[in-house]
N, CA, C and O atoms as a DFTB+ gen file, in Angstrom:
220 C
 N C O
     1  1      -9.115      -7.404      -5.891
     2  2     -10.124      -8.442      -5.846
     3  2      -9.685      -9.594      -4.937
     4  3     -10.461     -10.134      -4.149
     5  1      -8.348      -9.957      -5.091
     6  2      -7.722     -11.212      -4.272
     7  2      -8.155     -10.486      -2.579
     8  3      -8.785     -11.303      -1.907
     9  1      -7.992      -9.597      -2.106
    10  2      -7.941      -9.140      -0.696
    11  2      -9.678      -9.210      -0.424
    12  3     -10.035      -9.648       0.670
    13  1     -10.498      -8.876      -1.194
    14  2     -12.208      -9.233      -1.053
    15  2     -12.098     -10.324      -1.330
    16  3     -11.332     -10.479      -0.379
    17  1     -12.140     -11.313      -1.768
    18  2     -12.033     -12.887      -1.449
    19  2     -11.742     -13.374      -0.306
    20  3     -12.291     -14.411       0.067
    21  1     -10.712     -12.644       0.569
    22  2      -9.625     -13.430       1.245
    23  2      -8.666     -13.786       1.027
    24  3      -7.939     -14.151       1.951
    25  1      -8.211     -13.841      -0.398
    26  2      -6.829     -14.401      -1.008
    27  2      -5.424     -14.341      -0.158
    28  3      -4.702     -15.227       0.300
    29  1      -5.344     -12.743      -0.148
    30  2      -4.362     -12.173       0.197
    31  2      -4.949     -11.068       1.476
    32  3      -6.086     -10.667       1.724
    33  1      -3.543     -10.786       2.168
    34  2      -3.713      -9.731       2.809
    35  2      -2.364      -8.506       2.577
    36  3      -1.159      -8.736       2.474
    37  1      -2.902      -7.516       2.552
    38  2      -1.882      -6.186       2.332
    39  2      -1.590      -5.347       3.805
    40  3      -2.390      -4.659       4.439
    41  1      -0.175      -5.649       4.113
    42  2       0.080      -4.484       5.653
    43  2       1.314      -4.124       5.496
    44  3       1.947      -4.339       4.462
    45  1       1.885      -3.394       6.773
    46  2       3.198      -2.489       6.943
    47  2       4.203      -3.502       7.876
    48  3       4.029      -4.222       8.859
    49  1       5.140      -3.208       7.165
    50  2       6.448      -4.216       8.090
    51  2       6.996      -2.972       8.715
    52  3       6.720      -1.842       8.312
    53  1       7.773      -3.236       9.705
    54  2       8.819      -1.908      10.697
    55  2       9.662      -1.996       9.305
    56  3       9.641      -1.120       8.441
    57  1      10.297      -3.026       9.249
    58  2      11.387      -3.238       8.468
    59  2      11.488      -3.075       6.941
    60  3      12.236      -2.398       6.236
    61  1      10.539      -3.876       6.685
    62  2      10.297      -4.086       5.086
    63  2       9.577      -3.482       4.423
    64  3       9.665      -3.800       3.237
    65  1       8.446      -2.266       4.767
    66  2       7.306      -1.901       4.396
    67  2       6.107      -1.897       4.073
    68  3       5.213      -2.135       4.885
    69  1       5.920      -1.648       2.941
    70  2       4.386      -3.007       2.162
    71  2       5.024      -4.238       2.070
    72  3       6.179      -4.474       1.715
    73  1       3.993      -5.129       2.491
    74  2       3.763      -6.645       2.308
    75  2       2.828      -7.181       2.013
    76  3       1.795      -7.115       2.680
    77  1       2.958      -7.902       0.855
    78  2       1.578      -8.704       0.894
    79  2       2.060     -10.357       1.315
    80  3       3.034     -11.046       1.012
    81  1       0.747     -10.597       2.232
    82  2       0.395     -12.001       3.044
    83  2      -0.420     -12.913       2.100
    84  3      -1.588     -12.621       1.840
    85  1       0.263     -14.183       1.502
    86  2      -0.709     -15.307       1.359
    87  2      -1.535     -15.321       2.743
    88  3      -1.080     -14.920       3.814
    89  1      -3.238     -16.018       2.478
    90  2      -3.739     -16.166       3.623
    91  2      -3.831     -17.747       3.640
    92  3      -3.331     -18.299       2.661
    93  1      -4.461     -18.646       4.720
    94  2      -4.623     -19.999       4.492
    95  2      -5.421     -20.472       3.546
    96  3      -5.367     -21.624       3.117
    97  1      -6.313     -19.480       3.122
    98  2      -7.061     -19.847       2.152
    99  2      -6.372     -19.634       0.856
   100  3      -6.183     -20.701       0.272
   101  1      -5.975     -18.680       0.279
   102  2      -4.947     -18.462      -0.294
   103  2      -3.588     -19.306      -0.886
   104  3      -2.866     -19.101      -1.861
   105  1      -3.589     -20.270       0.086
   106  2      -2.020     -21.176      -0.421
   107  2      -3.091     -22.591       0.002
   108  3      -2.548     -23.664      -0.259
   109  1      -4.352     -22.695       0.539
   110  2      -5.477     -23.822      -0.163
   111  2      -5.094     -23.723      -1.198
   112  3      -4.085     -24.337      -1.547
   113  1      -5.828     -22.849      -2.099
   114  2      -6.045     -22.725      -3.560
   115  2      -5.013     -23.117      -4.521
   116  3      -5.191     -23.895      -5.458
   117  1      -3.712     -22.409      -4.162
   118  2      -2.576     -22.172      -5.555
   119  2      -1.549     -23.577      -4.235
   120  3      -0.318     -23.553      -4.219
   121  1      -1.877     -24.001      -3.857
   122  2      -0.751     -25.286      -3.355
   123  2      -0.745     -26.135      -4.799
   124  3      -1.644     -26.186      -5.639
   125  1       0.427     -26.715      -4.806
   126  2       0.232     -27.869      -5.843
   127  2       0.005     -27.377      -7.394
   128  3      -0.371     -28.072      -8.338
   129  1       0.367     -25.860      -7.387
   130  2       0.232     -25.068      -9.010
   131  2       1.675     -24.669      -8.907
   132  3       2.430     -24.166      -8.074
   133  1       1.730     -25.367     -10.790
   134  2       3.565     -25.386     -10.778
   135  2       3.023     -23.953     -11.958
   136  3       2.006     -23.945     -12.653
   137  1       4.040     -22.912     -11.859
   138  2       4.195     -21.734     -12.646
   139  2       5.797     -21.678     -13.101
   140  3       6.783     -21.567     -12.372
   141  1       5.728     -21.792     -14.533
   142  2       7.157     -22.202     -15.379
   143  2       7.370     -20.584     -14.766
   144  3       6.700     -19.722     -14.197
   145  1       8.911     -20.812     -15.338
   146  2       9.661     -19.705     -14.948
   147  2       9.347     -17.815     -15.052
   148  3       9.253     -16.818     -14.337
   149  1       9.259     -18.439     -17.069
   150  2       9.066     -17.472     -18.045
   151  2       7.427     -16.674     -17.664
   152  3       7.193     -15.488     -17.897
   153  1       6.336     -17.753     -16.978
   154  2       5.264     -17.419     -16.277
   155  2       5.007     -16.356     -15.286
   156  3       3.985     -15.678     -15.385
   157  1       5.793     -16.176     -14.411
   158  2       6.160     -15.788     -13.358
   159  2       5.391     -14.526     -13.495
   160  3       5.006     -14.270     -14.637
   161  1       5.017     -13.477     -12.311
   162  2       3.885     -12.306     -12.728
   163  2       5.033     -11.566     -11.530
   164  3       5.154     -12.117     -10.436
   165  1       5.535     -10.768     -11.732
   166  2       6.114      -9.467     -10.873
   167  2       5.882      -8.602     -10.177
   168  3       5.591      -7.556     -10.756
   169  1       5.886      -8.579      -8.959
   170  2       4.571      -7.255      -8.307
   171  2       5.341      -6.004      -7.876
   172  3       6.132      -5.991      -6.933
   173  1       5.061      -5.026      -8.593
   174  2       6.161      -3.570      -8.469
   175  2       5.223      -3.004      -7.362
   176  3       4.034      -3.277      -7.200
   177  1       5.817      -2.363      -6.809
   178  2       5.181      -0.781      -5.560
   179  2       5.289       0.096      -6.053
   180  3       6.461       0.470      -6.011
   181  1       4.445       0.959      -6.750
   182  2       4.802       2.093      -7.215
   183  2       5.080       3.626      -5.719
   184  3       4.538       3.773      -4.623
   185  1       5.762       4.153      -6.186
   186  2       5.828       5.567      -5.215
   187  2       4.480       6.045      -4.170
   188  3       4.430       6.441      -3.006
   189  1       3.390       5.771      -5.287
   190  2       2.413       6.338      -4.627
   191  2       1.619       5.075      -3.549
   192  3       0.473       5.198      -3.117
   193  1       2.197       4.327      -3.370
   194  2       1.710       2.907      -2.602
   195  2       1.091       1.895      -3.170
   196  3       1.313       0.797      -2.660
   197  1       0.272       1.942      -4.211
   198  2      -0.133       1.116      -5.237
   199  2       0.851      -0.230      -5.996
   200  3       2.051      -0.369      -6.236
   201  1      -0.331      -1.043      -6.191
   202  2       0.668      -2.434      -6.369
   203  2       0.414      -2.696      -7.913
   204  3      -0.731      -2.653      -8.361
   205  1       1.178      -2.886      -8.469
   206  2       1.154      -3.383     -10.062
   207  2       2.215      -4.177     -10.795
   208  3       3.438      -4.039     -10.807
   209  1       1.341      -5.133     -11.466
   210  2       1.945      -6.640     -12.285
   211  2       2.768      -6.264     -13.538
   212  3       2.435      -5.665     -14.560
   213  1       3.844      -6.754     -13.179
   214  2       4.927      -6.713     -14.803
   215  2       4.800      -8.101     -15.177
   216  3       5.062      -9.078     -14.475
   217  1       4.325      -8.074     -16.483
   218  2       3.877      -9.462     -17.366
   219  2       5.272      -9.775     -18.015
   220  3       5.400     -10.744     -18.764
C-alpha cells in the first residue's frame, strides 16, 4: 500500500540487493515522528523476494 501512495519505493542494488527507498513524500510525512525503541517494526526478505514485518 505504502508504494501506491508514493510512500516508498522498492528496487535492486548491484551490491546490496532489495532496497527499499523513503520517497520525499515519504520522510514529509514520518519527519519529526519519534518511534521508542521497543516500537521499532523489522522488515525481513523472505527467500522468495517478499517483504515482511517482525512486530
Amino acid at each position: 500500500m505504502l508504494m501506491h501512495l508514493g510512500v516508498v519505493r522498492v528496487g535492486d542494488d548491484e551490491n546490496l540487493g532489495t532496497v527499499v527507498q523513503v520517497t520525499k513524500l515519504g520522510s514529509s510525512l514520518i519527519q519529526g515522528t519519534f518511534v521508542a525503541e521497543h516500537d521499532k517494526v523489522e522488515l525481513i526478505l523472505d527467500p522468495n523476494g517478499s517483504i515482511r514485518a517482525s512486530l
